[in-house]
ZAMARGU-4260 file (C-alpha; in steps of 0.2 Angstrom, whole numbers, plus 5000, padded with zeros to 4 digits):
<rodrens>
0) 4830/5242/4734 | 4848/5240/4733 | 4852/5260/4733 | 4843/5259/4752 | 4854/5242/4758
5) 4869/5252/4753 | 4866/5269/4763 | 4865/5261/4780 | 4882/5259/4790 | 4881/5238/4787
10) 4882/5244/4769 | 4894/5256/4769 | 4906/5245/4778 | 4903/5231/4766 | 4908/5243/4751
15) 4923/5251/4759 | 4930/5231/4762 | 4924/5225/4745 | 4936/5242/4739 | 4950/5237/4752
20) 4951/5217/4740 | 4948/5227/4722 | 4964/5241/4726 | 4973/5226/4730 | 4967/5217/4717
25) 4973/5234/4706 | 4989/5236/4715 | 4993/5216/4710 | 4994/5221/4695 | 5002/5240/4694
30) 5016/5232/4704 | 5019/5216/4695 | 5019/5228/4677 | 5033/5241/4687 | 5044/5227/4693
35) 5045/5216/4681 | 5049/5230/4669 | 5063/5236/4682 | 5069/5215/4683 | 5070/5217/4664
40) 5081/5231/4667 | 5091/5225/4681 | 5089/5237/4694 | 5078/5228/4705 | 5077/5210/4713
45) 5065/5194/4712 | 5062/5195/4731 | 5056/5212/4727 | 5043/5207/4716 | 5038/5194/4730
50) 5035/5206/4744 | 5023/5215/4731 | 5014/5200/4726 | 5013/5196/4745 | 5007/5213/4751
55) 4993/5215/4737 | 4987/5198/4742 | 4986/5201/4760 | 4977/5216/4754 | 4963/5206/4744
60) 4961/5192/4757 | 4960/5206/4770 | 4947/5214/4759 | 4936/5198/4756 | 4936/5191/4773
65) 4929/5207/4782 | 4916/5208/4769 | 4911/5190/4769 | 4909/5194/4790 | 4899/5208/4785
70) 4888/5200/4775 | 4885/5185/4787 | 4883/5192/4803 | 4899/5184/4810 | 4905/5193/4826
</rodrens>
């Protein structure tokens, strides 16, 4: 059952990486929605936006890669 793959340690690591790509997934979009309104404003930069953008996809890549590596045995 899927309930019992999930309460070993192999399973919990694979949820808590698959959490670590969807709250950078979430963050992506909370930050892009707050600096974009701030741009609009002009209180905040482009490049600001860019770091942003390029911290929540480090976050997701992160995420994904130490799943898939879970999930395939790869050491």
């Amino acid at each position: 059952m899927i309930v019992d793959k999930l309460l070993t340690r192999r399973g919990w690591r694979v949820v808590a990486h698959s959490t670590l790509a969807a709250a950078g997934i979430g963050l992506l979009y909370l930050l892009t929605r707050m600096v974009l309104d701030n741009i609009q404003y002009g209180t905040l930069g482009w490049w600001i936006l860019g770091v942003a953008i390029t911290l929540s996809l480090w976050l997701v890549a992160l995420g994904s890669i130490l799943a898939k590596a879970e999930l395939t045995d790869w050491r």
